[in-house]
N, C-alpha and C positions, 0 to 999 in steps of 0.2 A: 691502531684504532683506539679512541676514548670507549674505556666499558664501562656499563654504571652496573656493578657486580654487588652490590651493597645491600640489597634490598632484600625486606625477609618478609613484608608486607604485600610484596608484587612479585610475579615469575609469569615466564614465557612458558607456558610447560612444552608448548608443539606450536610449527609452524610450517607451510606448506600449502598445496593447489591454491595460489593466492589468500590464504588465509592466516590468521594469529591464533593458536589458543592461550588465554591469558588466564592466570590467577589476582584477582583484586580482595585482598581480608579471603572470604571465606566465598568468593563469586566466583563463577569462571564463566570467562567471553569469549566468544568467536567473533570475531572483526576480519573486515579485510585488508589484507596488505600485500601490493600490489610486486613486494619484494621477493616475497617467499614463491618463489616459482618450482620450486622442489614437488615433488612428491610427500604427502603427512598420510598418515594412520586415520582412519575416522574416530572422533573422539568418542572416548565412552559416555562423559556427563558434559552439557552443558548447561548450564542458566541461561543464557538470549544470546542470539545471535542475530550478527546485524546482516542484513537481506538488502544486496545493491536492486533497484530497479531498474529496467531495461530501457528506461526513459528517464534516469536519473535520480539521485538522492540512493533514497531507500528506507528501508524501517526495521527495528528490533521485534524480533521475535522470543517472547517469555516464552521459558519452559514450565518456571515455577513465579509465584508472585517475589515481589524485590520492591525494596523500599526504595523509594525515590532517590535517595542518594544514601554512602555512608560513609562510612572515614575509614582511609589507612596510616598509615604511619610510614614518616624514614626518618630513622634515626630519632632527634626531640622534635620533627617538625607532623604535625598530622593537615592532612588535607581529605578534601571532601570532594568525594567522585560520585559521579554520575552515569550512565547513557544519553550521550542529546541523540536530537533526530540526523545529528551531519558526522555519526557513524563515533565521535568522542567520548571521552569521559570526562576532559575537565582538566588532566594532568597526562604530561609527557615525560614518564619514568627513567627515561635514558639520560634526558638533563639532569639526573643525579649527579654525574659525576664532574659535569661544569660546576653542581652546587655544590660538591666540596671542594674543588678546586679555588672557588672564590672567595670561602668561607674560610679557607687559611689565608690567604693573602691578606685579608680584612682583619683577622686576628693577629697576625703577627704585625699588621702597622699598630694595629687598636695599642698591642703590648709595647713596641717600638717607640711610639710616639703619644701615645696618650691621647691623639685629638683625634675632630670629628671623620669620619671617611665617607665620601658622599658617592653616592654611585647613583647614575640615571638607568633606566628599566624601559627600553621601548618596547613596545610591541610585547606589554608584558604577559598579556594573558590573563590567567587567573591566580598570579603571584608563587608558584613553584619559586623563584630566582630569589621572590621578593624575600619570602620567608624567611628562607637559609641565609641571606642579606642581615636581615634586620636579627635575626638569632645571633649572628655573628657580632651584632653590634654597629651595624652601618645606619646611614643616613639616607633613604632609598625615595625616590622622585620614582613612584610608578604608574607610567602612561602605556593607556590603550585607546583604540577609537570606541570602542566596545560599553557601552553602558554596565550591560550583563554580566561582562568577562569582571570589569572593575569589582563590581558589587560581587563576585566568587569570588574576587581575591581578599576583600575583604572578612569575609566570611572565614575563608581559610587562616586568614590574620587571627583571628578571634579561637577560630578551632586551636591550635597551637598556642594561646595564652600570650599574641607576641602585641594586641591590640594599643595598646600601651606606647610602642619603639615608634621613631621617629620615620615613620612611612607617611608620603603625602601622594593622594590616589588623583590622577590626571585622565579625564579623557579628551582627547584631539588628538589633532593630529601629527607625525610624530615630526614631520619637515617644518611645519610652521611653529611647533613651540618649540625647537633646539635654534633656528633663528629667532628667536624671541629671548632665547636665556641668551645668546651671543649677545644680543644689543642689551642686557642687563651685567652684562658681565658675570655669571654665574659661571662656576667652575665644578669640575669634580673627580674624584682621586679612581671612580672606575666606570665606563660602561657598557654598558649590554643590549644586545639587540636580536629579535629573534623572528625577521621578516617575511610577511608571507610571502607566496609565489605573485599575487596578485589580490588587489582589496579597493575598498574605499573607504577614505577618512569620514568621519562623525559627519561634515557637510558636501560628501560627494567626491573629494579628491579621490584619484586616482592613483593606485599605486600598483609599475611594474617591476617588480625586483632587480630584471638585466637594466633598468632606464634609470631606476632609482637609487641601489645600492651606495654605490660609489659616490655619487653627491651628498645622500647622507651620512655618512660615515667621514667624509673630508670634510663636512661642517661639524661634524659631533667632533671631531679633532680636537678643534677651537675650544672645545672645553674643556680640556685633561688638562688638572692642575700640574705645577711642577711636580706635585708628589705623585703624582697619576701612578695605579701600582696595574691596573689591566685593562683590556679592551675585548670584549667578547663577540662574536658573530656567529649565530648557528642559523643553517640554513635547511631546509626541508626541501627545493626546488630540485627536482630530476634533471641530471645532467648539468648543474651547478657543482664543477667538482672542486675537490675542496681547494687543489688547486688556485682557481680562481677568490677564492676569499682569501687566502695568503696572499695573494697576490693584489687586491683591495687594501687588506694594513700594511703591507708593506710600503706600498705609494703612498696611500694615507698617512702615515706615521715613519715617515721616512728620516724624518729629523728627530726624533724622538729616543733611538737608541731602543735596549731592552731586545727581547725574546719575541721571535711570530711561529708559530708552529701552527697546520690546518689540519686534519687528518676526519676521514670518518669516525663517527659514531656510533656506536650500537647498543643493545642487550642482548644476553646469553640467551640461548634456547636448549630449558632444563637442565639435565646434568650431564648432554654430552660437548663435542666440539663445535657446533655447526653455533652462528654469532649471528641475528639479525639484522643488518643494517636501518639507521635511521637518520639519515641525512648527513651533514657535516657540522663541523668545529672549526672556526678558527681563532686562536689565542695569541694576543699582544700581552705581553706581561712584562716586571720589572723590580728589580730588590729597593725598594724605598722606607 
């Protein structure tokens, strides 16, 4: 399993009867997580807890007032979390350990070669990947369908002093613009993609991950330059095992040579054994 063990800004402290208990700065959340089927303790403190409705969604319940959003920190990178109403915050902690993962590879071409390292961002969010990216020194193309999501990552760009690097913010959609940089011939040394189970692009497309994946990822191919140093896939979809994204780069990038490793992902919970799962990983890499 990938752990993202790193963090001293965020902690799982407990998790159990479908639920999370989380530490964020100085917060603590109860969220639901559909993984933790275990038995937990009832907590002693919490700040808000998000309340599923028995008709869908659901809403946060304050214990104590909480400012609209605040920053944590990993490692030089600070980002800005929140509660929304669709039970998040803004940021997915476990992708720590992808973003150090990427953040050496980026560095040791940066030192290796000197030149530019360009890495595309799909389905980027609200720039976690981008950040650690562009800290690193990359050249980062990041696209979401998302207005909102965009304008957070920008935000976080700005929180982290990184506002400056060579990030260029994209929203559409992610099939019709990696066909579009093919017909421009645009190339790049990494990328990343982090899809949902199911969505729609900025003008309605539709997007199913079992219908989608595999097309898009064999057209994003087309663009890994010679020097192409990784290929990233994480997936959130249940019963998507990781299996099957190994099995995605492998056919996709079947000429290409290099390392494919998939394996779940997780975060610790507190300071015993027991490890959260959080979806999967699967990694194309290569010494360039």
């Amino acid at each position: 399993m990938f752990l993202a063990n790193g963090w001293k800004d965020f902690e799982i402290i407990n998790a159990g009867n479908g639920e999370k208990l989380e530490r964020w700065g100085d917060i603590v959340l109860l969220r639901p997580d559909p993984q933790a089927i275990w038995p937990m303790k009832a907590p002693d403190h919490i700040d808000a807890h998000y309340i599923r409705s028995s008709s869908g969604g659901g809403e946060w319940q304050f214990n104590r007032d909480l400012s609209e959003n605040w920053n944590i920190r990993y490692k030089d990178l600070t980002f800005i979390v929140r509660p929304t109403g669709f039970k998040h915050t803004g940021l997915f902690p476990e992708q720590a350990v992808n973003w150090d993962f990427m953040r050496g590879i980026v560095e040791n071409y940066k030192k290796k070669h000197g030149e530019p390292f360009r890495v595309l961002n799909l389905f980027a969010y609200t720039g976690g990947a981008t950040l650690a990216l562009a800290a690193a020194g990359a050249e980062v193309v990041h696209l979401d369908a998302a207005k909102g999501m965009v304008a957070w990552a920008k935000s976080n760009l700005a929180a982290s002093a990184l506002a400056d690097r060579p990030v260029r913010f994209i929203v559409d959609d992610a099939m019709k613009f990696v066909a579009r940089e093919k017909r421009r011939g645009r190339e790049y040394e990494g990328i990343l993609m982090d899809p949902p189970s199911y969505g729609r692009g900025p003008t309605g497309e539709m997007w199913r991950i079992e219908e989608g994946l595999f097309p898009l990822v064999s057209e994003c191919a087309d663009l890994l330059s010679k020097n192409a140093g990784f290929f990233l896939i994480n997936s959130y979809t249940t019963g998507l095992a990781p299996a099957v994204v190994k099995n995605v780069l492998s056919v996709a990038l079947s000429k290409r040579g290099g390392k494919i490793v998939a394996d779940e992902i997780g975060l610790p919970i507190g300071g015993g054994e027991l490890i959260l799962p959080c979806g999967c990983t699967g990694r194309w890499w290569r010494e360039v």
